[in-house]
C-alpha positions as CSV (number, residue, x, y, z in Angstrom):
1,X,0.5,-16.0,1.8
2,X,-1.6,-13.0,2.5
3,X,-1.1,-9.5,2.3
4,X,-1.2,-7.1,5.4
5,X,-1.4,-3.8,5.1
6,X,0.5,-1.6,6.8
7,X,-0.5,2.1,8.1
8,X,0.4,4.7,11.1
9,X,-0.4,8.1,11.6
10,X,3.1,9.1,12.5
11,X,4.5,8.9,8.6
12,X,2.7,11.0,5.6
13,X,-0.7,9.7,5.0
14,X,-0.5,8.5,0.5
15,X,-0.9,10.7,-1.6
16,X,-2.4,8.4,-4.5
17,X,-3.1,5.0,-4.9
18,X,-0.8,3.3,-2.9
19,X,-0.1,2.0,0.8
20,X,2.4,3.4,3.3
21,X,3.6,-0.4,3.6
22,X,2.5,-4.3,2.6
23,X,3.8,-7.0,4.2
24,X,3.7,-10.1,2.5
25,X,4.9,-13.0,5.2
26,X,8.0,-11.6,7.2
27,X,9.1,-8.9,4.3
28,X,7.9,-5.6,4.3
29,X,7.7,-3.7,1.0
30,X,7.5,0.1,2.2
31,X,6.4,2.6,-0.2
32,X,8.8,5.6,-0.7
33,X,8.8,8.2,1.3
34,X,9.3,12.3,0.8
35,X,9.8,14.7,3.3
36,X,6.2,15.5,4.5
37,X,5.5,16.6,7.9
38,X,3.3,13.7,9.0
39,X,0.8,16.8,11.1
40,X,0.7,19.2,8.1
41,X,1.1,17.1,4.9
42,X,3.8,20.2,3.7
43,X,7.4,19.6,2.7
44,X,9.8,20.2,6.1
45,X,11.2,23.6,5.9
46,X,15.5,23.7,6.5
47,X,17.1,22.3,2.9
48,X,19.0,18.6,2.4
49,X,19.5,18.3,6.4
50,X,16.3,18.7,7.0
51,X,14.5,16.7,4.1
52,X,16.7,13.5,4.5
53,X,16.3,13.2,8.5
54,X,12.2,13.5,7.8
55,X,12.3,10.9,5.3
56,X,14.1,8.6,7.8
57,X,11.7,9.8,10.7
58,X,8.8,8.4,8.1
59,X,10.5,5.3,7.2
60,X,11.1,4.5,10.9
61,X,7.6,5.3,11.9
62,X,6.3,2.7,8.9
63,X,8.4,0.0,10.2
64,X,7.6,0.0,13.7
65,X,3.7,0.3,12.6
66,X,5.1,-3.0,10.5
67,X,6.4,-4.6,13.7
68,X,10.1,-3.7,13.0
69,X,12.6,-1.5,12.9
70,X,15.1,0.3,10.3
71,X,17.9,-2.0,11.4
72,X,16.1,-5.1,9.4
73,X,16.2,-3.3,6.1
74,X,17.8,-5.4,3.9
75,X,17.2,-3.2,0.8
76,X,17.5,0.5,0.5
77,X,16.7,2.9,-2.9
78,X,16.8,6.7,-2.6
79,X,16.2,8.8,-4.9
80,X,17.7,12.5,-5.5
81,X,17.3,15.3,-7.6
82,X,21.1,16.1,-6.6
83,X,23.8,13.3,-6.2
84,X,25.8,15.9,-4.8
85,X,23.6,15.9,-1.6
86,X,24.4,11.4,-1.1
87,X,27.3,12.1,1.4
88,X,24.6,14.1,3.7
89,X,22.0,10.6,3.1
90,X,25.2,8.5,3.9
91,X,25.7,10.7,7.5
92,X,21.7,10.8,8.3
93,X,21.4,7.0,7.3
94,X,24.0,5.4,9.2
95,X,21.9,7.3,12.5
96,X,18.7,4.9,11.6
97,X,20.9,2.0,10.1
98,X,23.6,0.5,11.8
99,X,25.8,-2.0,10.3
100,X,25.9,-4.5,8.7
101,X,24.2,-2.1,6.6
102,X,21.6,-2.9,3.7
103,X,21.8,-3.2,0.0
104,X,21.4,0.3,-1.5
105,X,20.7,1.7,-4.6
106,X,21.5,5.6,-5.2
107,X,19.5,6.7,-8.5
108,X,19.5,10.9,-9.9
109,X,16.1,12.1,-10.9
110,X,15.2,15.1,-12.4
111,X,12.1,15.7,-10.1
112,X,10.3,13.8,-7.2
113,X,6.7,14.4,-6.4
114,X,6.1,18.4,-4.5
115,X,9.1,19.4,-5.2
116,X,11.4,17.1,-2.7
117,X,15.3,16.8,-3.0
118,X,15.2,12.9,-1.5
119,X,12.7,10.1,-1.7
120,X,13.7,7.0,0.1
121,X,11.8,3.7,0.1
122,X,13.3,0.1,1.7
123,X,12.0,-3.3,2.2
124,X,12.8,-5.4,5.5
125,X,13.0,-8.9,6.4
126,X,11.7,-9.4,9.8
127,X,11.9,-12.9,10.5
């Protein structure tokens, strides 16, 4: 099977050697994402709110440059550098994800890359 690359100009462009997404047959691998205004490459200003409802914004515009949406994600891990701030991911996820809701992995770090609270990534089966 071959490998497509995936790419918009509406999510963060990489920041090192990786792509925003791959899909490989009908399942998209996208790359994790961090709060970065899409325009201005800088972390979105307004705390937790804020950070988790720009990573979704990025992770939405990746799948529909993929050919899909957020409601095929079959596979979600997010990252943060507080699980105290999970119940605010839970509230902005279930406005991108609707049920039946993916597979989900919830992991604490001590730091993400610039300084962000959240880093989501998810993989989607679009066939």
């Amino acid at each position: 099977m071959s490998r497509q690359i995936i790419h918009t100009d509406k999510a963060p462009q990489a920041i090192g050697t990786y792509s925003q997404a791959v899909r490989v047959g009908d399942t998209v691998y996208m790359s994790g994402q961090i709060p970065l205004d899409p325009v201005s490459m800088q972390m979105v200003e307004g705390g937790i709110d804020a950070q988790v409802r720009r990573v979704f914004e990025n992770l939405k515009a990746v799948a529909e440059a993929a050919g899909g949406s957020l409601a095929q994600a079959v596979k979600v891990n997010v990252y943060l550098t507080d699980l105290a701030n999970f119940a605010k991911v839970n509230e902005v996820m279930a406005q991108y994800c609707s049920k039946p809701y993916p597979a989900r992995a919830a992991v604490g770090v001590a730091q993400l890359p610039r300084g962000a609270q959240v880093e989501i990534e998810c993989i989607l089966q679009l066939g």
